[in-house]
C-alpha positions as CSV (number, residue, x, y, z in Angstrom):
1,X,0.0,0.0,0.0
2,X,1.6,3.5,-0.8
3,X,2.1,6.6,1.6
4,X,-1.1,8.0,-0.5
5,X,-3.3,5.1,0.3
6,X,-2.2,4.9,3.6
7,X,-3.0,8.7,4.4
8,X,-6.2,8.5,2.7
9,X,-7.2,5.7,5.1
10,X,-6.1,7.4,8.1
11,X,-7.5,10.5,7.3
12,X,-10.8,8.8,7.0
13,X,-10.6,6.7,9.9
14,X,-9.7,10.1,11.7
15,X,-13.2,11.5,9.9
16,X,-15.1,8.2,11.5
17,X,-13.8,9.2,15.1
18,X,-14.8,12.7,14.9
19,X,-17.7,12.2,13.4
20,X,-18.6,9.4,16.2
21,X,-17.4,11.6,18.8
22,X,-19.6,14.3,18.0
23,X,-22.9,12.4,17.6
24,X,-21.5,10.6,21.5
25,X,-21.6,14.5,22.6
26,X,-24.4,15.2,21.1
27,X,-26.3,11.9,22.6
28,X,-25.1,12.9,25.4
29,X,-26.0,16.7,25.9
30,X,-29.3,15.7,24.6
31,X,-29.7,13.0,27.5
32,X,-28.8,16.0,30.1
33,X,-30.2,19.2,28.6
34,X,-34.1,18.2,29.5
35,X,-35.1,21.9,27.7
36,X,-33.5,25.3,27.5
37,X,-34.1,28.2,26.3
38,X,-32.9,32.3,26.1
39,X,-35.8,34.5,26.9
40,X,-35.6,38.5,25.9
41,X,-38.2,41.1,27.7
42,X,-38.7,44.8,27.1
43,X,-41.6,46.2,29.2
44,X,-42.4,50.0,29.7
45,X,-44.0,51.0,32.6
46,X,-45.8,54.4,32.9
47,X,-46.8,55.1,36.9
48,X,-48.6,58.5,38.2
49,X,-49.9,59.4,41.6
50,X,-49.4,62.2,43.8
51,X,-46.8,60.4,45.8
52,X,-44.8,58.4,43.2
53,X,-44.7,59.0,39.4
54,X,-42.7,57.0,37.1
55,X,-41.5,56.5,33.3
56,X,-39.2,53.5,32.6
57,X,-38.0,50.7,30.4
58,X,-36.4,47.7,31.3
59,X,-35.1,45.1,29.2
60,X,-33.8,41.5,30.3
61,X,-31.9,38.7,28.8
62,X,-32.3,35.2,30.5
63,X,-31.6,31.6,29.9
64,X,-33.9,28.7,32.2
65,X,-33.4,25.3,32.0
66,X,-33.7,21.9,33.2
67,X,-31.3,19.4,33.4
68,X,-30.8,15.8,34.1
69,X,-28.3,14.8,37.1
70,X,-29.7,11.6,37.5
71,X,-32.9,9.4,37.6
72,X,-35.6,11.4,38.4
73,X,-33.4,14.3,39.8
74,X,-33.1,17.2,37.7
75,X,-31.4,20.7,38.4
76,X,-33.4,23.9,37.3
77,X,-32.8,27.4,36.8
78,X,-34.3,30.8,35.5
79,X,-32.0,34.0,35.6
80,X,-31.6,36.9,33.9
81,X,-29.5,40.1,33.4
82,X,-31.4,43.4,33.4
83,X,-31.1,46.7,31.7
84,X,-33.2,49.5,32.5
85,X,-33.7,53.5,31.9
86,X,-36.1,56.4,32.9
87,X,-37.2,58.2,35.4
88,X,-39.0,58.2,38.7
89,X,-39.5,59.6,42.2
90,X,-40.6,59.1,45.1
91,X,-41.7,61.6,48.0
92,X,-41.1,58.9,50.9
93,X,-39.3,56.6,48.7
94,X,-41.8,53.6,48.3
95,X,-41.3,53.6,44.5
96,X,-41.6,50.1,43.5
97,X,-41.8,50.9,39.5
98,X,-37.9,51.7,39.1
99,X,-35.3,51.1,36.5
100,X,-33.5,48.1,37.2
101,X,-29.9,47.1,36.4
102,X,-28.1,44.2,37.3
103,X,-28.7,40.0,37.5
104,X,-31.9,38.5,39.0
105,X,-32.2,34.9,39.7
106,X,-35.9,33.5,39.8
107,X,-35.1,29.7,39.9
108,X,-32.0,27.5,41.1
109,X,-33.5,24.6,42.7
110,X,-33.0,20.7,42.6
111,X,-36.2,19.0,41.7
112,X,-36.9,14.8,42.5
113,X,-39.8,13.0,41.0
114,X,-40.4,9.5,41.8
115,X,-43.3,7.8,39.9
116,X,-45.4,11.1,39.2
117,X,-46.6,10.4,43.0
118,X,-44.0,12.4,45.3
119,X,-42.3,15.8,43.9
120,X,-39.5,17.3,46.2
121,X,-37.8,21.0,45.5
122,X,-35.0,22.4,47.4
123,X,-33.3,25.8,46.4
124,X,-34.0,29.4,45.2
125,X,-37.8,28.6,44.8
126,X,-39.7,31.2,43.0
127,X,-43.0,31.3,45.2
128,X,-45.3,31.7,42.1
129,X,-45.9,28.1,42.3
130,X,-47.9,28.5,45.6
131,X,-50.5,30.1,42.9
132,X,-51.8,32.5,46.2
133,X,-51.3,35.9,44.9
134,X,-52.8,37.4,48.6
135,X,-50.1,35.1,50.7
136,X,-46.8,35.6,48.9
137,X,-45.8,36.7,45.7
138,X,-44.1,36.0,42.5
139,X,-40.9,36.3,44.8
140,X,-38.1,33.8,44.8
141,X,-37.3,32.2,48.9
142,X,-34.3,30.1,49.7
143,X,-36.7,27.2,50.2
144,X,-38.0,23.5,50.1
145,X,-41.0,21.8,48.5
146,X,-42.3,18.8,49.5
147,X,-45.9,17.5,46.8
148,X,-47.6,14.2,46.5
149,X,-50.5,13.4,43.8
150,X,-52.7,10.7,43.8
151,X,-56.4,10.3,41.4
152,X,-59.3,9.2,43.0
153,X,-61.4,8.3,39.9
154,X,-61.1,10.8,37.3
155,X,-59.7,13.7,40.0
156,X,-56.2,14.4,40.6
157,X,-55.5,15.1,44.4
158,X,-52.3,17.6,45.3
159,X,-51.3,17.4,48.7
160,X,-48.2,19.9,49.3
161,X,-45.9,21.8,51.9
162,X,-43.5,24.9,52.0
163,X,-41.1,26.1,54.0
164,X,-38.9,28.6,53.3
165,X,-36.8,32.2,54.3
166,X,-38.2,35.1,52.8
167,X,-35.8,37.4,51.5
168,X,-35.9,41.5,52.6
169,X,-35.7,43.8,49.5
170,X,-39.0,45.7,48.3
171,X,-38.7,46.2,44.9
172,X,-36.7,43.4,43.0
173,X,-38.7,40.0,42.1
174,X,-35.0,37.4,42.8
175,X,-33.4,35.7,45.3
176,X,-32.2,39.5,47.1
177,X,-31.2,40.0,50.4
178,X,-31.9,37.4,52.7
179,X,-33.2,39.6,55.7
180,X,-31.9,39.9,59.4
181,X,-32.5,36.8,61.9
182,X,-34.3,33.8,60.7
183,X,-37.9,34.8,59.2
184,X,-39.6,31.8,58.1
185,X,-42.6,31.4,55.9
186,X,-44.7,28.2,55.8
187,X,-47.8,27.4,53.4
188,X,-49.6,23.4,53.7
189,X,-52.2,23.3,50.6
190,X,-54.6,20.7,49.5
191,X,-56.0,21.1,45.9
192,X,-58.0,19.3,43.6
193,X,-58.1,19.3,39.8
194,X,-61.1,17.8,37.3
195,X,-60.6,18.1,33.7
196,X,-63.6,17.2,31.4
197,X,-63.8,18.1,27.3
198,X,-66.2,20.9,28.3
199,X,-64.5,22.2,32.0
200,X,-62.0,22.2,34.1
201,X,-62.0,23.1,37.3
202,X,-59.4,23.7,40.3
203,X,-60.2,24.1,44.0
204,X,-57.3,24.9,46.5
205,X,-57.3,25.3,50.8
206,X,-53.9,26.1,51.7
207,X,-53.0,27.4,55.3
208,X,-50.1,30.0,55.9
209,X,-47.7,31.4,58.4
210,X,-44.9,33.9,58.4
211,X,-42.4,34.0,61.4
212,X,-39.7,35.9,63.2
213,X,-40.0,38.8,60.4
214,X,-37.4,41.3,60.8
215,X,-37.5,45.2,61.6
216,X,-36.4,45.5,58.1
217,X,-39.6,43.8,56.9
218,X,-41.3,45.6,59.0
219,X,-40.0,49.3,58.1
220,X,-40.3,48.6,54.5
221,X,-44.0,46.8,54.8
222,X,-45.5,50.5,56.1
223,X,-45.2,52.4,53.0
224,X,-47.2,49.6,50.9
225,X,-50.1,49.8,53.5
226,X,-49.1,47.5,57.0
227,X,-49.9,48.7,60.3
228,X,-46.3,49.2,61.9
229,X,-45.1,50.2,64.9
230,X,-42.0,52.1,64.9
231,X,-39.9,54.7,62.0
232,X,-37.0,53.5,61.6
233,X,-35.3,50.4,60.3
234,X,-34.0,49.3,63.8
235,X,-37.4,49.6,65.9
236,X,-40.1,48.9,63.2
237,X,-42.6,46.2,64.1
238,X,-45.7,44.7,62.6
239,X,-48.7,45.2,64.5
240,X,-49.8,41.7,63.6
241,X,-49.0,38.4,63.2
242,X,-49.6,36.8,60.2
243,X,-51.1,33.0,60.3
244,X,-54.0,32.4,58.2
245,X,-55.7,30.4,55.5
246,X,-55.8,31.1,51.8
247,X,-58.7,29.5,49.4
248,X,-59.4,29.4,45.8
249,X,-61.4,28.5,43.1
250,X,-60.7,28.5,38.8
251,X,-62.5,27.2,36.3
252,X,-62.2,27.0,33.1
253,X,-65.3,26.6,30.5
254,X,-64.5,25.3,26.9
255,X,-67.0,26.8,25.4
256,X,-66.1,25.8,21.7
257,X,-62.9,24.6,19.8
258,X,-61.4,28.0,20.0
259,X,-63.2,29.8,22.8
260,X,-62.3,29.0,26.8
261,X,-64.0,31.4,29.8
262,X,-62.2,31.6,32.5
263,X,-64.1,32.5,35.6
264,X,-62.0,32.6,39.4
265,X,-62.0,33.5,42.5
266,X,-59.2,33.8,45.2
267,X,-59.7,34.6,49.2
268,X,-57.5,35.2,52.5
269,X,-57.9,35.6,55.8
270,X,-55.1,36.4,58.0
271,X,-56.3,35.7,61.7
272,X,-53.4,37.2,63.1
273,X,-55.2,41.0,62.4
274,X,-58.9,41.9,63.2
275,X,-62.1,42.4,61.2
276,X,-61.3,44.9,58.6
277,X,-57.6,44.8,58.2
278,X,-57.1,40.8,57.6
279,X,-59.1,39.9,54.3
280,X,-57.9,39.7,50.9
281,X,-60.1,38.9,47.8
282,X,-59.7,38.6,44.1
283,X,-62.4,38.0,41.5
284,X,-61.3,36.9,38.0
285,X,-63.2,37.2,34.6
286,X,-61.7,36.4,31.4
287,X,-62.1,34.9,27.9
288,X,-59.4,33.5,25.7
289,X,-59.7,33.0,22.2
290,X,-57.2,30.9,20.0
291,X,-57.1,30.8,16.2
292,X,-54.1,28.4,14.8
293,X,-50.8,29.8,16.2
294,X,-52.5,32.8,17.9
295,X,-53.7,32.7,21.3
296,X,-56.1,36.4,22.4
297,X,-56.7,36.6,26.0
298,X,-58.9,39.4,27.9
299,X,-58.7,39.1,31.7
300,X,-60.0,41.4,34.8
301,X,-59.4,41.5,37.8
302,X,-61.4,42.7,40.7
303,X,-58.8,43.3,43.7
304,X,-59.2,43.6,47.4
305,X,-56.9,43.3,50.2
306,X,-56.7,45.2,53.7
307,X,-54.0,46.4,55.2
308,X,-52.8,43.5,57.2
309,X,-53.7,40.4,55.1
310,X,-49.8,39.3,55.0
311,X,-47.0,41.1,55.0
312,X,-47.0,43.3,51.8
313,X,-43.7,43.4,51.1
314,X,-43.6,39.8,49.8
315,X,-46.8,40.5,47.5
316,X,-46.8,41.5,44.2
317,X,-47.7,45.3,43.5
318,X,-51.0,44.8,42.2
319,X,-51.9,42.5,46.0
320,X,-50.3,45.1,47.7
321,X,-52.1,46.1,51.4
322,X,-54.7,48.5,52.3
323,X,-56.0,49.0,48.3
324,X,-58.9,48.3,46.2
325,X,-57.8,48.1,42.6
326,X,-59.2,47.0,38.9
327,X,-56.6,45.6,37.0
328,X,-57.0,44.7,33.1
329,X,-55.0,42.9,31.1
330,X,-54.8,42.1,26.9
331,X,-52.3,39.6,25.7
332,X,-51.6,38.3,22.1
333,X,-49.4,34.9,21.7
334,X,-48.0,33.4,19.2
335,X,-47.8,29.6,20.1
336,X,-44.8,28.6,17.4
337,X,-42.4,31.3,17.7
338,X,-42.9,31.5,21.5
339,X,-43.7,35.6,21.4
340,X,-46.1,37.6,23.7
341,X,-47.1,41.1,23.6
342,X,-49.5,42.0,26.3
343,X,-50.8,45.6,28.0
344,X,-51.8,46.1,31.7
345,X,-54.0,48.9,33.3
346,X,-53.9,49.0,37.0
347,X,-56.5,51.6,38.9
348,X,-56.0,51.4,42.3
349,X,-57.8,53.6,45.5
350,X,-56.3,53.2,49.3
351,X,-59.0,51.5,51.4
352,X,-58.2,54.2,54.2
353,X,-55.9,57.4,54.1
354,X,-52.5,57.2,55.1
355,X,-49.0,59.2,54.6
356,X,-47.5,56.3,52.2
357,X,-50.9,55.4,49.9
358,X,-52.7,57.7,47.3
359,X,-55.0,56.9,44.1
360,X,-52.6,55.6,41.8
361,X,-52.8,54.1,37.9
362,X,-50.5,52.4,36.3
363,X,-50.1,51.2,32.6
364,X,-47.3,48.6,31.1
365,X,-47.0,47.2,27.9
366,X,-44.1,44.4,27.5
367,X,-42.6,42.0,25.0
368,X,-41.6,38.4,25.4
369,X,-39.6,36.1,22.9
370,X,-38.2,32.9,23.7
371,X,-35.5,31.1,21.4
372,X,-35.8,27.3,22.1
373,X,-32.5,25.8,22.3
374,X,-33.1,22.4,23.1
């Protein structure tokens, strides 16, 4: 065999490796990476009251993912790096509609499934899964999970737990500052789920408890409508304990092919405060209309909550204490290419006059795109 022959052959062999190599990474990286994806957000957010007014854009890049470690274990995460401009002010700086710059993580957690029965989660746990808007927020708690499901007949059963430490900062939706001492939040739910061709329909108890809250909580909760005791970040104290119970109801009607209702309702009680200052309610109407690739949704909501339903920093702006507010939203999705444009008007009236609290409306408009990756 010449030198010619002979480097033709190795050079192919060489070609085999590689090209075996590659499809072993590939196998593999396809084995581990369960899904990812980059997300991109731009959302502008115009705020005006007498004691806050704002004008601002922010824009985030973030990848989330889940990943294989091993059987039934998976590692998952959601974080993003922010970019924001504008303007706003605040006359006792309670301004929760800022520009933002820096990381944010919403989701680091280890997740273990065995047999679709019992569901653990331990990490940075973003608390949106609680789905209890007037207990905690869309905020992410160094925390653990613990679900089990089970059907009796055609009706999936969720029994779950939480615990977890809150963390301290006002205005930022990731993992933050984890405050002062040891607060504690715990939430025990039960739910059950039917899903027919013509409704489904969700009912959920879930009871509550927030602990050992620092002064820092405390002094930040009083501008977004808590009774506290105290001015200043080293004596501030919550009037009230929070322990309660949470409830809620959503159903879904498939009213044809491409039109669903959605009707809902979701209530608290905080027994920790008295009559008057511990109730939270939301009412929900909507309709959503799909139409091949395109999903149109119209929701409103009909808010509620006193001043000392749960602690208000951990709630989401629109749930925040002491307000009754309106809040309509209008979303169009497309289903392929994984965008979203929706618009949000928020009308919202303190329940009773304070310092911190005034009428306020607020109006956003943001832009989502995912790019699948795997």
């Amino acid at each position: 065999m010449s030198i010619k022959h002979l480097l033709l052959a190795s050079l192919s062999l060489a070609a085999l490796n590689a090209n075996a190599t590659s499809q072993t990474l590939q196998t593999k990286l396809t084995d581990t990476i369960e899904n990812a994806k980059f997300n991109f957000a731009m959302v502008g957010t115009n705020l005006e009251s007498v004691n806050n007014k704002s004008s601002v854009i922010n824009t985030s890049i973030g990848l989330e993912g889940s990943f294989n470690v091993a059987e039934g274990l998976k590692a998952n995460f959601n974080g993003e790096l922010n970019f924001g401009t504008g303007s706003s002010n605040s006359v006792y700086e309670n301004n929760r509609v800022t520009a933002y710059d820096g990381t944010r993580l919403r989701d680091a957690y280890l997740s273990y499934n065995y047999q679709d029965f019992i569901s653990l989660k331990a990490g940075a746990i973003n608390q949106g899964i609680q789905q209890a808007p007037l207990v905690v927020g869309k905020k992410s708690f160094l925390a653990i999970n613990e679900e089990i499901k089970f059907n009796i007949s055609e009706i999936e059963v969720f029994a779950g737990a939480t615990q977890a430490k809150p963390k301290s900062e006002a205005n930022k939706d990731g993992i933050g500052k984890i405050e002062d001492g040891s607060p504690f939040f715990a939430r025990e739910y039960v739910a059950v789920r039917s899903q027919r061709s013509d409704l489904t329909l969700e009912a959920t108890v879930g009871h509550f408890a927030y602990d050992k809250l620092s002064t820092d909580a405390a002094y930040n909760s009083q501008f977004y409508g808590n009774s506290v005791f105290g001015q200043s970040k080293t004596n501030a104290e919550f009037n009230y304990s929070f322990v309660g119970w949470d409830m809620s109801v959503l159903a879904d009607f498939h009213l044809t092919r491409n039109l669903d209702l959605h009707l809902g309702v979701h209530q608290s009680i905080n027994n920790g405060a008295p009559t008057g200052q511990n109730r939270g309610q939301i009412l929900i109407l909507g309709a959503k209309y799909t139409k091949e690739n395109w999903e149109t949704e119209l929701s409103f909501n009909a808010i509620k909550v006193e001043s000392d339903a749960a602690p208000s920093i951990y709630l989401n702006k629109a749930h925040e204490g002491n307000y009754e507010s309106n809040l309509t939203s209008l979303s169009f999705k497309n289903i392929s290419n994984d965008l979203t444009v929706k618009v949000k008007y928020l009308n919202a009236t303190p329940i009773n006059n304070n310092f911190y609290q005034d009428k306020q409306e607020i109006i956003e408009i943001e832009l989502r795109k995912g790019y699948e990756i795997f």
